[in-house]
N, C-alpha and C positions, 0 to 999 in steps of 0.2 A: 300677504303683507310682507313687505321686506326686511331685513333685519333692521336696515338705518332707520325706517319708518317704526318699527315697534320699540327701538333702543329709544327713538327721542320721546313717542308716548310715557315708556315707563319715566324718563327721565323729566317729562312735565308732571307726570301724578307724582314725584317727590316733589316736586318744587311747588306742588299745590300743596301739599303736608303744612307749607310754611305757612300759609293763610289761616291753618288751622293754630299753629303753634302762635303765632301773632295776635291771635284773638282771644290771645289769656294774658295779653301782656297788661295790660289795663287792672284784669281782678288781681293779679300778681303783685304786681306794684302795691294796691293796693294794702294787700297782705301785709307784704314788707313792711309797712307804716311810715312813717317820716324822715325816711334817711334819706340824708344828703344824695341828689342826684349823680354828682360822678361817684363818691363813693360807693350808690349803689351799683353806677356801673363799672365799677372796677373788682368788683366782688362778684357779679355777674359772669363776667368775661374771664376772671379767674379761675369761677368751679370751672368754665367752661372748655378752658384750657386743660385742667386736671382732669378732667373725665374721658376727654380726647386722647391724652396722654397714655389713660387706663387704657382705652380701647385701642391703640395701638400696641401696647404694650401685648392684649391679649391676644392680636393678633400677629405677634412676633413679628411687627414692623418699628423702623426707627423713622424720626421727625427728620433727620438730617438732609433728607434729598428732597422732599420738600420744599424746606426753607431754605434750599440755593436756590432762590428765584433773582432775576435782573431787578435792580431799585425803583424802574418803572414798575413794576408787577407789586412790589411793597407799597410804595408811594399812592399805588391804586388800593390796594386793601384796606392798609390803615384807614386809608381819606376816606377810605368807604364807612367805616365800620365807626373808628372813633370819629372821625371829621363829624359824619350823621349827626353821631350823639348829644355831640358839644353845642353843634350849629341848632339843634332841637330844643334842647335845656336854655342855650340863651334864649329862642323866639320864645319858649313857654313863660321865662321871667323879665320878658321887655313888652310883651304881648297879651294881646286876652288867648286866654288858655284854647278858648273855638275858636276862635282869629286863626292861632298861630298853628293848632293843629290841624284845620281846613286847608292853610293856603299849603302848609310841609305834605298834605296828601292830596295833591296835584302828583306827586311822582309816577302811579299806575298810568296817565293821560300822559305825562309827556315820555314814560315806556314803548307806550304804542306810536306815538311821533316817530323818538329817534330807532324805534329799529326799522324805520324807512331809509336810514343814513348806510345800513351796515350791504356789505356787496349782495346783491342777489334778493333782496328783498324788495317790495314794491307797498308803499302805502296805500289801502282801498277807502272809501268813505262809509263804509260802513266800519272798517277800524274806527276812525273817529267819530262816527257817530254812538257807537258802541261804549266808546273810552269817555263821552261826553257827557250821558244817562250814567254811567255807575258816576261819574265826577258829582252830578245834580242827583243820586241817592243818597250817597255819601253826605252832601250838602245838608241836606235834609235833615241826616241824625243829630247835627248839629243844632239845626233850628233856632231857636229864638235868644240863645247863648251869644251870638254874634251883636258886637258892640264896636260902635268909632274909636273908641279910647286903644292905647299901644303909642309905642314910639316907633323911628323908621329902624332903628336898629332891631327893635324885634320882626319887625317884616320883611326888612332885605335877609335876615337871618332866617327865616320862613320858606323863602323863597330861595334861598340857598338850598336847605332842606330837601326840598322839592329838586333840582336839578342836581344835586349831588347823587345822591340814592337813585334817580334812574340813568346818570350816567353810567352809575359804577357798577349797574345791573349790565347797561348796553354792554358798556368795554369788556365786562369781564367774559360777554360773550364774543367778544373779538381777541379774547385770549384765553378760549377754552384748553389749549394747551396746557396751563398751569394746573395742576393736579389740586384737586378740592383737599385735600389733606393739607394744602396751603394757607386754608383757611383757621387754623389752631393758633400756625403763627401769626397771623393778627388778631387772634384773640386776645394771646400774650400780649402783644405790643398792644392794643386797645386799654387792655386790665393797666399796663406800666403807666400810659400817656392820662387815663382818667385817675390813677390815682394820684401822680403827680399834679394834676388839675383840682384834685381833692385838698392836698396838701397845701396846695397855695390857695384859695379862694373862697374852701369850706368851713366851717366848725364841723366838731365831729358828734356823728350822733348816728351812735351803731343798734342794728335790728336788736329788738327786744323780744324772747317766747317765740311765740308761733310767728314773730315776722321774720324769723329764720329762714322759715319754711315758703314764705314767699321768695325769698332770696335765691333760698335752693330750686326751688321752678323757676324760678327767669334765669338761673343758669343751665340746667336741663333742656329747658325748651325755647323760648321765645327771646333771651339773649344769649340760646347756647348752637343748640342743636339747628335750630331755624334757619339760622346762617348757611349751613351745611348744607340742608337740600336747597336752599334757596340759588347756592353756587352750582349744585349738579342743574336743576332748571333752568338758568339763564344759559348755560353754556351749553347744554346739550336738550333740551325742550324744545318748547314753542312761546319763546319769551311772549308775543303778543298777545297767547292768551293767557300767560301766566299776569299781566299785566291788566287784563282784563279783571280776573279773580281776584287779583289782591283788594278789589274793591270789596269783595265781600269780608276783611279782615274787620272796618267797622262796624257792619254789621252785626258779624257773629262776637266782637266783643261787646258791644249793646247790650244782645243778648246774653252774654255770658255776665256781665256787670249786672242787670236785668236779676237773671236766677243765684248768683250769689246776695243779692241783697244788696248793693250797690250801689245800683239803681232802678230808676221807677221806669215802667212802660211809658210810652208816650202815643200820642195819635199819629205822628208822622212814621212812625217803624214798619209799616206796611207798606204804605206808601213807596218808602224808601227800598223795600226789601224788593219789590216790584220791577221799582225803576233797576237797580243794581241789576239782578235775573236778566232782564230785558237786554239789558246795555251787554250781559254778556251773551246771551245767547244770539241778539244781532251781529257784535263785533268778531265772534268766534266762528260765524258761519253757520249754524246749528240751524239758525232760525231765518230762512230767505226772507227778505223784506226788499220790496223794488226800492230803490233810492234813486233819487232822479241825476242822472250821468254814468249812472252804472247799471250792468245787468244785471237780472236776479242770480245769474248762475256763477256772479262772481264771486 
């Protein structure tokens, strides 16, 4: 195995870490209890910042050469990180909550799309067939939650969602150059811009007791840490199957909602777990399946 071959391996099993961190975002939230959306994501992004801070700190490096990046390399962060946020929270309150969280994770399916755009890549059909089965797992966990009702603002917001987050997945692997220690300063900048977004458009209504403690895990992990391998993967992995995978992030929060008491099992979770497996062991190669215009050896 060659070293560039085994560096992007290691570099996809962190960025599959994040499907694991992702799929506690649900029970976490949950945790937290009823605070205000941007403020929670401003409190988020801040432990998250601070602990990035520690770990540099501990390893007697500074932030400063990092954060001299070109404004396009900012302009891409931020959009990524808060842009997501914002354009998510309005679809969830213009939107039915399955509506708007189904059409915003379209993003894994059009992951595997645009990195047919980047040099040197070629799209197969079994990518998209692959990316289509987890899209119709996914579907599923949704189930009978989906309803006509919503406005077009929460939908074109939705679908903003959706092509934002696998843009800024693609791009940021067209600028693997920017050092992932990059990723703190838009932390910061995410924590500044949601809580100024808090300030103007929320009441305030801060975690209480143990919703501390969800605040403190969604800054740790799935609004902290996640980010981090999510950037070493995209830029240095195998983004298509990292895009494959992240369909199993609803899954495993399903289930993680599921065993904290959250929620209830349902008849479709097999089903779905099924399709999702499938969809990625097709579209990753694992699993030869003849597809008609393609070989099986492709």
């Amino acid at each position: 195995m060659s070293l560039e071959s085994s560096a992007s391996r290691r570099a996809t099993l962190i960025g599959a870490t994040t499907v694991l961190n992702w799929a506690l975002l649900a029970a976490l939230t949950q945790l937290a209890g009823p605070v205000p959306p941007f403020l929670l994501t401003a409190l988020a992004f801040g432990l998250a910042f601070v602990c990035f801070m520690a770990w540099l700190r501990l390893r007697g490096e500074s932030l400063r050469a990092p954060l001299r990046q070109p404004p396009r390399v900012w302009a891409l962060g931020v959009g990524g990180l808060f842009g997501y946020h914002a354009l998510y929270f309005i679809a969830q309150q213009n939107a039915p909550p399955a509506n708007a969280g189904l059409i915003s994770y379209l993003w894994p399916l059009l992951i595997v799309l645009f990195v047919a755009l980047l040099p040197g890549e070629r799209l197969r059909a079994r990518h998209v067939v692959g990316a289509l089965l987890g899209f119709v797992g996914a579907a599923l966990l949704v189930g009978g939650d989906v309803s006509a009702s919503g406005s077009a603002v929460g939908y074109v917001a939705a679908f903003a969602c959706a092509f934002l987050w696998s843009g800024y997945s693609v791009l940021s692997r067209a600028n693997r150059a920017v050092p992932t220690a990059a990723v703190g300063g838009f932390c910061l900048a995410t924590a500044v811009l949601a809580a100024l977004c808090h300030w103007l458009f929320e009441p305030s209504r801060w975690p209480q007791g143990i919703g501390w403690l969800g605040v403190i895990g969604l800054g740790l992990g799935p609004v902290g840490s996640a980010f981090f391998t999510w950037d070493v993967g995209v830029k240095h992995g195998d983004l298509r199957l990292l895009g494959l995978l992240a369909y199993f992030t609803p899954l495993l929060s399903t289930l993680v909602l599921i065993a904290t008491g959250y929620a209830s099992a349902t008849a479709w979770l097999v089903l779905a777990a099924g399709l999702i497996t499938l969809g990625m062991l097709i579209g990753s190669g694992w699993l030869r399946v003849p597809i008609r215009g393609t070989r099986s050896t492709d």
